[in-house]
N, C-alpha and C positions, 0 to 999 in steps of 0.2 A: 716617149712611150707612156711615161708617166701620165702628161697633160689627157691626151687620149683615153688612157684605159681610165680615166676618172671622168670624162665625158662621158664616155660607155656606160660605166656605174650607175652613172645618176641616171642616164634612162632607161636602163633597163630596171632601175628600183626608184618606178615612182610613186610614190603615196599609195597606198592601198584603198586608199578612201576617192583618190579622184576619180569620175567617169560612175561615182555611185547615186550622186544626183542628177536630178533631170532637170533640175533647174539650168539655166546657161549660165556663164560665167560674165559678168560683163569685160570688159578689156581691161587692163591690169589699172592704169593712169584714173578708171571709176571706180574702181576696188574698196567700197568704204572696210575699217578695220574694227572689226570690235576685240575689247579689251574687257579681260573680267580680275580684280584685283582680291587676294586675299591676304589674311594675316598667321604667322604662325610664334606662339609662344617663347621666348628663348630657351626655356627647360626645355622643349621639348626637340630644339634641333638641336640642343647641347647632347640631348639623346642618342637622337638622331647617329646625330657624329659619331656617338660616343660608341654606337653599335657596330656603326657601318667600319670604323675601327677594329673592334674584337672581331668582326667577320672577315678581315682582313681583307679590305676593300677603302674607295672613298669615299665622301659624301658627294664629289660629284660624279660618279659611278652610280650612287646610289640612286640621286635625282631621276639619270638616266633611264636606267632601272624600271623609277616606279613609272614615269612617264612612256615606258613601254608598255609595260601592264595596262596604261589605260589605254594606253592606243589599241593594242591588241581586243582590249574588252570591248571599246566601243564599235570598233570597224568588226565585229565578229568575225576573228582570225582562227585558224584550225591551227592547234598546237601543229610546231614543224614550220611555222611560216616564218620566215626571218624577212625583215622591214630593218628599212637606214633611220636612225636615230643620229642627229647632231648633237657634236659635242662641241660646242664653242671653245675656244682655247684663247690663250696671249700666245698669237704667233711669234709678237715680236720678239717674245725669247728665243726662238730659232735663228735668227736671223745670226749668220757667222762671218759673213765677208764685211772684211776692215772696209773696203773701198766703200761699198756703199752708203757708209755712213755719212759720205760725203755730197749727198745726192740724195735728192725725192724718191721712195719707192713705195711698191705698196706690198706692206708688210700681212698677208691677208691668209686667208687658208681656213681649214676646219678639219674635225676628226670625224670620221664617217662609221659609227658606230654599226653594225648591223648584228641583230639580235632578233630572238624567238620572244615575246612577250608574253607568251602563257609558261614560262618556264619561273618557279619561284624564286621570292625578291632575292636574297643572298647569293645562290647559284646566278644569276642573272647579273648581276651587280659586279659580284668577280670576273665574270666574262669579258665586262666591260671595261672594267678596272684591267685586266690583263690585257686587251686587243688595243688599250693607250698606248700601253706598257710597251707591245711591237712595236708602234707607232713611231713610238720618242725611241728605243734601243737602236734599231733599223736607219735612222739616220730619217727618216720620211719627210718630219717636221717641216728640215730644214729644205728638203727637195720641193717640200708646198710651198714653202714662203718663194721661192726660186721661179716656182714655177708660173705662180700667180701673179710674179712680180716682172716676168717676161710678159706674158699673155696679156696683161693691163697695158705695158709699153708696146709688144708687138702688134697686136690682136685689139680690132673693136670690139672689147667683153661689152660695154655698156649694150649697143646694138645685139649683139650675143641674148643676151640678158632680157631684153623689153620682149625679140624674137622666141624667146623661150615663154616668157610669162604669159603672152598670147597662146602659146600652142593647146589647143582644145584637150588633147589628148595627157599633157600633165600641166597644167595651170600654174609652170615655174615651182611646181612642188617636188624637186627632189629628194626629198625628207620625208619618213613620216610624222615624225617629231623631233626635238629638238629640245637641250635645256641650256640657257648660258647662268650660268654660276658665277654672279660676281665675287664672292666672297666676304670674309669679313672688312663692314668699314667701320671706324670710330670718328663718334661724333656729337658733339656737347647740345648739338641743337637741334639737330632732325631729329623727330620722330618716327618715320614713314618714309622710304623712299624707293618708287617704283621706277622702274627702266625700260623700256623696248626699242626692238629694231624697227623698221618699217619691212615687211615682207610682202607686200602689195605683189612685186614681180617676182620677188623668188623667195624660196625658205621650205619650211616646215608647212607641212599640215595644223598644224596646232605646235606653239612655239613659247615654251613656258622659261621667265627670267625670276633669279634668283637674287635677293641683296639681302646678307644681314647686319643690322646694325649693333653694334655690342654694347651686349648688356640691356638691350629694348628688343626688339624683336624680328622675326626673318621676312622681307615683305617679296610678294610674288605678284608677278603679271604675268596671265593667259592670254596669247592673243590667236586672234586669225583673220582670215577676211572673208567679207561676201562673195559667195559662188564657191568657196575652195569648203566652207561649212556653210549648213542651211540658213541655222540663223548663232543668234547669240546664245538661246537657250543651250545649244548642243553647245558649246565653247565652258557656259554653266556647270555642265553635268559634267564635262571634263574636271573642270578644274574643282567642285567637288569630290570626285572620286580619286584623283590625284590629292589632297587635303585627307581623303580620309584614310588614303591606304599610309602617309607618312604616318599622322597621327596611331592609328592602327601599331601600324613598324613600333613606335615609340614605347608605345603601353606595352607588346607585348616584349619589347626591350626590357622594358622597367619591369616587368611578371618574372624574366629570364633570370634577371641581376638580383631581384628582391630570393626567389626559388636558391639561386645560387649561393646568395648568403645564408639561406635560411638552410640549406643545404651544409655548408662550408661550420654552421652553428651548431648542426644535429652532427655533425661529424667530428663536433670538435668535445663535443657533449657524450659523445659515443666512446671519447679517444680518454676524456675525464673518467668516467665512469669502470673505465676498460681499466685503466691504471689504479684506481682506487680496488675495482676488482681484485687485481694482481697483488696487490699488497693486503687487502685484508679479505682473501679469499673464503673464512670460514666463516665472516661475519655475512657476505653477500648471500654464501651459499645456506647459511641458518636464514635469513631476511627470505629469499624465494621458496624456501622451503616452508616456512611457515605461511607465506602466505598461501599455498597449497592445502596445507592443513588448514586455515580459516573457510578457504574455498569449501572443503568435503565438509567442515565442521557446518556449515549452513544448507547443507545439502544442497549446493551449486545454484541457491537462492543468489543470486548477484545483488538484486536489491536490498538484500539484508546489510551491505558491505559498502554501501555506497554513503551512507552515513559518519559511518566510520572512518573510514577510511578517505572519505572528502573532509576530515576534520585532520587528519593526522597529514595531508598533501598541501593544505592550506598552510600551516607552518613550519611544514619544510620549505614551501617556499617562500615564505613572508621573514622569515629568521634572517637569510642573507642578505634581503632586499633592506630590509628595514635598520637592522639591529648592525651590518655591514654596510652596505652602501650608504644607508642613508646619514647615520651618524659620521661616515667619513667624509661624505661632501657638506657636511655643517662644520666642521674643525676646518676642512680646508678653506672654507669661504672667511670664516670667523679671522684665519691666520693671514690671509692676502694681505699682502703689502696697504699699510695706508689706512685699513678700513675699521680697526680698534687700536686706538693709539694711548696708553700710559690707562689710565684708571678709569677713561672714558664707556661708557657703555653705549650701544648702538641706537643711531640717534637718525639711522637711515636706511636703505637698501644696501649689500654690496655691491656700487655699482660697477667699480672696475672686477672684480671678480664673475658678476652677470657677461658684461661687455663679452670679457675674454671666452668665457662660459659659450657666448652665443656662435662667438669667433669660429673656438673649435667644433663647438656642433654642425658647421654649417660646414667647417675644411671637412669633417668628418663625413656628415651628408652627400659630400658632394664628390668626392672619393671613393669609387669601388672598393681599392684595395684597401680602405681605411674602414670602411663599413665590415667588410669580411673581417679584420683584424682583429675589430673591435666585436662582432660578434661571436668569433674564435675564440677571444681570451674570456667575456664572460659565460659563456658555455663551459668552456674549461675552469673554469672558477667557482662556477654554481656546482657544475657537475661534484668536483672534489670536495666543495667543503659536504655536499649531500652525502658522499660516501663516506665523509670521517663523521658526520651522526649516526649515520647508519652503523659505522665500526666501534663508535664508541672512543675514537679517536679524541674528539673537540677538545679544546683548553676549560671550558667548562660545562661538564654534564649535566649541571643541574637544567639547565637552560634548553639543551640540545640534543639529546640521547632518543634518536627514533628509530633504538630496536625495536623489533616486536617482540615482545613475550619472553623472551630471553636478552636481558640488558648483559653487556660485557661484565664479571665481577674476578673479583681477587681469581687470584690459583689457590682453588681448592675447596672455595666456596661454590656451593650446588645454585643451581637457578630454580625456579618457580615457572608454572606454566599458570595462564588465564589468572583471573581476580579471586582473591579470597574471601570467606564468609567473613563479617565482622567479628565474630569470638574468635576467628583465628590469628588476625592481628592486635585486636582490644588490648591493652595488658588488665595484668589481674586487680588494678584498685578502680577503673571505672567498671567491671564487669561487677564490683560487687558495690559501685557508685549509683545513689538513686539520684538522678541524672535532675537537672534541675532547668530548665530550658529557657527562664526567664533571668538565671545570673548569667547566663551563655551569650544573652543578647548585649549590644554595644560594641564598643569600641577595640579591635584589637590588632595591632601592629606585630609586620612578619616578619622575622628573620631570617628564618632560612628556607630555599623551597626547592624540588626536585619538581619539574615541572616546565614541559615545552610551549605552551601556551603563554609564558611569561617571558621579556626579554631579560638580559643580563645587564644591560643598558639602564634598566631601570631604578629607583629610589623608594624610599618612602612609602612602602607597600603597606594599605591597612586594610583591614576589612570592617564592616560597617555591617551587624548582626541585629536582624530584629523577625520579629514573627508577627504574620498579619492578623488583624482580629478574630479570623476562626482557629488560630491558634495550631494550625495544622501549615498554614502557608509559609516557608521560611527564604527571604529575603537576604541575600548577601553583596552590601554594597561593595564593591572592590575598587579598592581609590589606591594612583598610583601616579606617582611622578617622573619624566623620563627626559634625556637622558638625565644622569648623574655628572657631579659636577667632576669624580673622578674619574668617570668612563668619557667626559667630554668636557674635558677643562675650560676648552675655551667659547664654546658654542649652543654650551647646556642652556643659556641664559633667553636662548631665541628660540627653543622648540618650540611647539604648537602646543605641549605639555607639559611644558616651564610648572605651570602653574598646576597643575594636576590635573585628573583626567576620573568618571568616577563610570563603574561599567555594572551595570545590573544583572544578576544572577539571580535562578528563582527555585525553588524546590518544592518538596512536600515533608514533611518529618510526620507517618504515620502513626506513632508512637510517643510521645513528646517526653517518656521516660528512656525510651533510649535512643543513643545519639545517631543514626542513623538517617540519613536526608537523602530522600531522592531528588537532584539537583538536574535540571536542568541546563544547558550549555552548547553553543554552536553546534545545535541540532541533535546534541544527543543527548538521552537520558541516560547518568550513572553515578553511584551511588558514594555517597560525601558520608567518610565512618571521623567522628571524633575517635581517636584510640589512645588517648591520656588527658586527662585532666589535674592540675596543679590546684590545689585550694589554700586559700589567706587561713593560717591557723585559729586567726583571733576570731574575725567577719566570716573567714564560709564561701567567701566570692573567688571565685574560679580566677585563677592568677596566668596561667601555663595553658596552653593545649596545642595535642597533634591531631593534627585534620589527614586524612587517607583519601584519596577517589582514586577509580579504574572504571577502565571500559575496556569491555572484550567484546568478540566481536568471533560466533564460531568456536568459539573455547582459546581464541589466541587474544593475550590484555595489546591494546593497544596503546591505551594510554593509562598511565599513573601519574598521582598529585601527589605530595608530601609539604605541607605546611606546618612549620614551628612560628608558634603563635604566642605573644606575651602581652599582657595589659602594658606594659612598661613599652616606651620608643628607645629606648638604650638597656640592653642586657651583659651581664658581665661575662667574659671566657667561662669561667667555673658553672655558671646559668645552662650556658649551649650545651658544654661537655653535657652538662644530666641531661639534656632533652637530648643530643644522641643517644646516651645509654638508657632511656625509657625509648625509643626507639627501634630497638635491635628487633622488632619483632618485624617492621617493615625494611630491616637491610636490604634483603634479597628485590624488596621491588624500586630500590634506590637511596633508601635513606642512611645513605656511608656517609662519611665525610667527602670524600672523593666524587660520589655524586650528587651533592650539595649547593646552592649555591647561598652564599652570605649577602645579604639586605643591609646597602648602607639608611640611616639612618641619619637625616641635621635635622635639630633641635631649633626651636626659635626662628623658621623658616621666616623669611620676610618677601613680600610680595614684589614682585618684580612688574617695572613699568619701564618699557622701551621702544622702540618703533617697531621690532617684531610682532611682541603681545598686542600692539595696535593695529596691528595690521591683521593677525589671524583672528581677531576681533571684528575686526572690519569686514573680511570678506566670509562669518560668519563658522568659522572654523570650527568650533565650541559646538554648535548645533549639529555640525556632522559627525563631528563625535556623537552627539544623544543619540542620533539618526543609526549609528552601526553599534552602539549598545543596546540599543532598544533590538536590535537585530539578531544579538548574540544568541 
C-alpha cells in the first residue's frame, strides 16, 4: 500500500512548471544538463544556522523552504497551492534489519516534502521541519528503505524509470524542487567543492545541492535539464533568487540579534537607571525637575539648551568611558603575565595581552548570548555610575558631580540657584584690589579643582596665562598630564599623555581692571571671575588665586569651575586650608573640601622614552590632540 500510494503521489503532483513550455522535450538519454554554481560566505550560513535555530527549525528545513519560495515565485503560483519539494536524506540510517547487512541492497528513498511556497520563510520552514519530524516518528523511514529495496529486487524500476522520464506529460519530474544538504565537511585542501546528481530521467524541476566546507565557505550547485527548463538563463534567475533570499534571511537575522541586544542593552540601562532611581529618588526627582524649569526658563526655546546641555552629556559620558574603562584596560595590559618584567620598561606591544584581547572579542562576537551579556552589564554599569553623579554619590565630586543647580550639600546648608554676579562671590581684598592683568599673566599650577570637565585621573595641572597684543584677548593654555602615576601605577608610563597634553582656551576680559573673563569653551560662552588674589609682600606679584566659572542655562547653573591656583608646584597643608577658608564665599557652588578634588604634583619630571611614546608618535597622535583643542 505504501509502494502504490507513493506512485500515486508523484503523479498526481507533478512539477507545476511541466506542460508550461512549448518547446518539446527531447528523450531523457539527450537531455543536455545545465548546472549554475554559486558561493556563499561562512558568516553568513553560520547565520543562516544560527537563525534557522532560534526559529526552531533546521537548516535543512530552511534550504527547503527558501527553495520553495522560488519555485513558487517563478512558476507564478496562487498562494494555497502546495507542490512536492525533495528532501534528500542518509536512508541508510533507517535501515534496521540485522540480516541484510549481509547482502546487497539498495538502501534508497526520499522525504516528500509538500508545501505552499508563498507562505513565509520561518512558518514555511517549521512546516517542513515538522512533516520530517512525522516522517522519522512514524516509523516511514525505514518502510522507504524496505520498500525501495524490494521494488529494485522485485520490480524493473530501472525500465520503470527511463518509461517515466519519457512521458510527455511529467518529464520524470515528480518534484518540483529539491534540496540535498550535504552538510558540514573538513578539509585542509579544498577550497570549493560542488556535487550533483544526474536527473536527466528523474528528479526535480530545478534541484539545488548543498556542501559546506569548514571554516571556508558553503558551495551550491543549481541544476536542471533541457526541455524540463527553457534554457540556462531561467536555472540563472533561480539560483539568483535563491542566493538572495538566504542572504536577505541572514541580514535580517543579524538586524533581529543586533535590535535584540540593542534591546536587551536599553533594558538593562532602563533597569540601572530604575535602581539608581529607587535609591536616590530626591536627587532624580530635583535633576527632572529642574530640567523643566530650564525648559520654561527659555521659553521653550530648545535651541537655547542645546549648547548646554550637549556640553554637560558629552562628559557624562566621556568620564566612565575614559577615566573608567580606559585607565582599567591600560593597568590590566601593563599587569599581563610576561609583558613588564623587574625594572624593565616597555620595549614593545603587549602582545600576549593583544593575542588574548582579540581571542575574547571574537568568543565574544561570535556569541549571542555573550554579546547581550556583555551589553547588559555595561548598560548597567554606565547607567549606575550616571546616577551616582547625578546623586551626588561618586568617591570623588570634584571631578563628577552633574547636578543641576542644586549640587548635594551638608544637612543644613542652603543651596543656590543659577550663576552669581562677580561681587557676590569676589571676597573683599580683590574688590578693593586694582587688578593688575599683566602680573596675572604666566605660569600657574592647580591644586585643587571642583570641575567635571577635568578627569581625576589626571597630574600636573597648570595653566599657561597670557593676553594677546590688543590687550582685551585673554588666552589660557591648560597643560596637563594623565594618568597619574598613583591613579595608575603601572600603566601611567604608556598613555598617549605620558608626556603632557596642552588644550587652548580663549576669552575676552572687557575690562583689564577687573578680573572678569569672558572665556570661551566647548561651545559655550561663560564667564571666568578671579575671586582672590594672594600677593608677594616684598615684589607685589600675585602668589595665590581663585578662579570661579558657571554656566546657566534658563536661570538653572549647569556647570561650575573652582580653581585653587599657586605660582608654587608644591603647596603646604596649612597653604590649602587658607585657600579653602578665602573660599567660603563659593561653598554653596562646590568649593567644600568634600567637593574638592587634590592635584598631585612630581617635581623634576623626566621625560619618558619607550615603545608607547614611539608609537603614539608615530601614528601621529600628538596632532590629534591639536586637532580636538583647536576644537574646544
Amino acid at each position: 500500500n505504501y509502494f502504490l500510494s507513493k506512485l500515486w503521489s508523484e503523479r498526481s503532483c507533478v512539477s507545476p512548471l511541466i506542460g508550461s513550455h512549448t518547446k518539446i522535450s527531447p528523450p531523457a538519454q539527450a537531455r543536455r544538463t545545465f548546472a549554475i554554481f554559486r558561493k556563499l560566505k561562512p558568516k553568513d550560513m553560520a547565520s543562516l544556522r544560527s537563525q534557522a535555530k532560534a526559529e526552531n527549525t533546521t537548516i535543512g528545513a530552511t534550504l527547503a523552504a527558501i527553495a520553495a519560495q522560488c519555485f513558487a515565485e517563478r512558476a507564478n503560483l496562487a498562494p494555497g497551492t502546495r507542490f512536492k519539494v525533495l528532501q534528500s536524506l542518509d536512508m541508510r540510517r533507517f535501515q534496521k534489519d540485522a540480516e541484510d547487512s549481509q547482502q546487497l541492497s539498495c538502501r534508497a528513498g526520499s522525504m516528500d516534502l509538500v508545501l505552499d511556497g508563498r507562505e513565509s520563510l520561518w512558518p514555511l520552514a517549521r512546516e517542513a521541519s515538522k512533516q520530517l519530524s512525522h516522517f522519522i516518528d512514524r516509523g516511514f523511514g525505514i518502510d522507504c528503505v524496505r520498500v525501495f529495496d524490494w521494488g529494485v529486487d522485485a520490480m524493473e524500476m530501472t525500465r520503470l524509470v527511463q518509461l517515466e522520464a519519457d512521458n510527455p506529460f511529467s518529464k520524470g519530474r515528480a518534484y518540483a524542487t529539491g534540496v540535498s544538504n550535504a552538510g558540514v565537511y573538513v578539509s585542509n585542501h579544498w577550497q570549493e567543492v560542488y556535487y550533483a546528481t544526474s536527473t536527466a530521467y528523474a528528479g526535480s524541476t530545478i534541484q539545488v545541492y548543498v556542501i559546506t566546507l569548514k571554516d571556508k565557505s558553503t558551495c551550491i550547485c543549481f541544476s536542471a535539464v533541457e526541455g524540463v527548463v527553457e534554457s540556462s538563463d531561467e536555472l540563472d534567475h533561480f539560483a539568483d533568487n535563491f542566493m538572495k533570499k538566504m542572504i536577505d534571511t541572514t541580514a535580517v537575522s543579524k538586524y533581529k540579534e543586533d535590535m535584540s541586544i540593542l534591546t536587551n542593552g536599553i533594558l538593562c540601562a532602563f533597569f540601572g537607571f530604575l535602581v539608581g532611581a529607587i535609591l536616590h529618588l530626591d536627587a532624580w526627582s530635583a535633576f527632572f525637575s529642574t530640567l523643566v524649569r530650564m525648559y520654561n526658563g527659555v521659553g521653550g526655546r530648545v535651541s537655547e539648551l542645546v549648547a548646554p546641555m550637549g556640553f554637560w552629556l558629552f562628559f557624562t559620558v566621556m568620564h566612565p568611558l575614559v577615566g573608567g574603562a580606559g585607565v582599567g584596560l591600560g593597568e590590566l595590559a601593563w599587569q599581563f603575565p610576561g609583558y613588564i618584567t623587574g625594572d624593565l620598561d616597555a620595549v614593545g606591544p603587549p602582545v600576549a595581552f593583544t593575542l588574548l584581547s582579540v581571542l575574547v572579542t571574537n568568543a565574544v562576537l561570535s556569541s549571542r548570548p555573550a554579546r547581550a551579556a556583555l551589553a547588559a552589564f555595561v548598560a548597567f554599569w554606565f547607567s549606575t555610575t550616571v546616577t551616582a553623579g547625578v546623586a551626588g554619590t561618586t568617591s570623588d565630586l570634584g571631578s563628577y558631580n552633574l547636578a543641576l543647580d542644586d549640587a548635594p550639600f551638608p544637612a543644613g546648608q542652603s543651596s543656590v540657584r543659577g550663576c552669581p554676579a562677580f561681587d557676590q562671590v569676589a571676597s573683599p581684598q580683590i574688590q578693593k584690589l586694582n587688578f593688575d592683568v599683566a602680573k596675572y599673566q604666566g605660569t600657574w599650577y592647580e591644586h585643587a579643582y571642583h570641575d567635571w570637565t577635568q578627569f581625576s585621573e589626571v597630574y600636573d595641572t597648570s595653566l599657561e596665562i597670557s593676553l594677546a597684543d590688543d590687550k582685551h584677548t585673554w588666552i589660557d593654555i591648560f597643560k596637563v598630564k594623565g594618568p597619574s602615576p598613583t591613579r595608575a601605577p603601572h600603566s601611567w608610563r604608556g598613555s598617549p599623555v605620558a608626556m603632557g597634553a596642552a588644550y587652548p582656551l580663549y576669552g575676552d576680559l572687557p575690562d583689564v581692571r577687573i578680573p572678569v573673563i569672558n572665556e570661551l569653551g566647548f561651545g559655550n560662552y561663560f564667564p571666568n571671575f578671579v575671586i582672590d588674589l594672594q600677593t608677594d609682600p616684598v615684589t607685589g606679584d600675585y602668589t595665590e588665586a581663585i578662579q570661579f566659572q558657571c554656566l546657566e542655562a534658563g536661570g538653572v547653573r549647569v556647570f561650575e569651575g573652582i580653581n585653587f591656583l599657586s605660582r608654587k608646584s608644591q603647596i603646604s597643608p596649612s597653604e590649602l586650608d587658607a585657600m579653602f577658608e578665602r573660599a567660603k564665599s563659593i561653598a554653596p557652588y562646590g568649593g567644600t573640601r568634600e567637593q574638592m578634588h587634590l592635584v598631585e604634583h612630581v617635581d623634576n619630571f623626566q621625560p619618558i622614552q619607550n615603545w608607547w611614546q614611539d608609537a603614539w608618535r608615530f601614528i601621529s597622535f600628538d596632532k590629534l590632540l591639536e586637532l580636538i583643542a583647536a576644537d574646544l
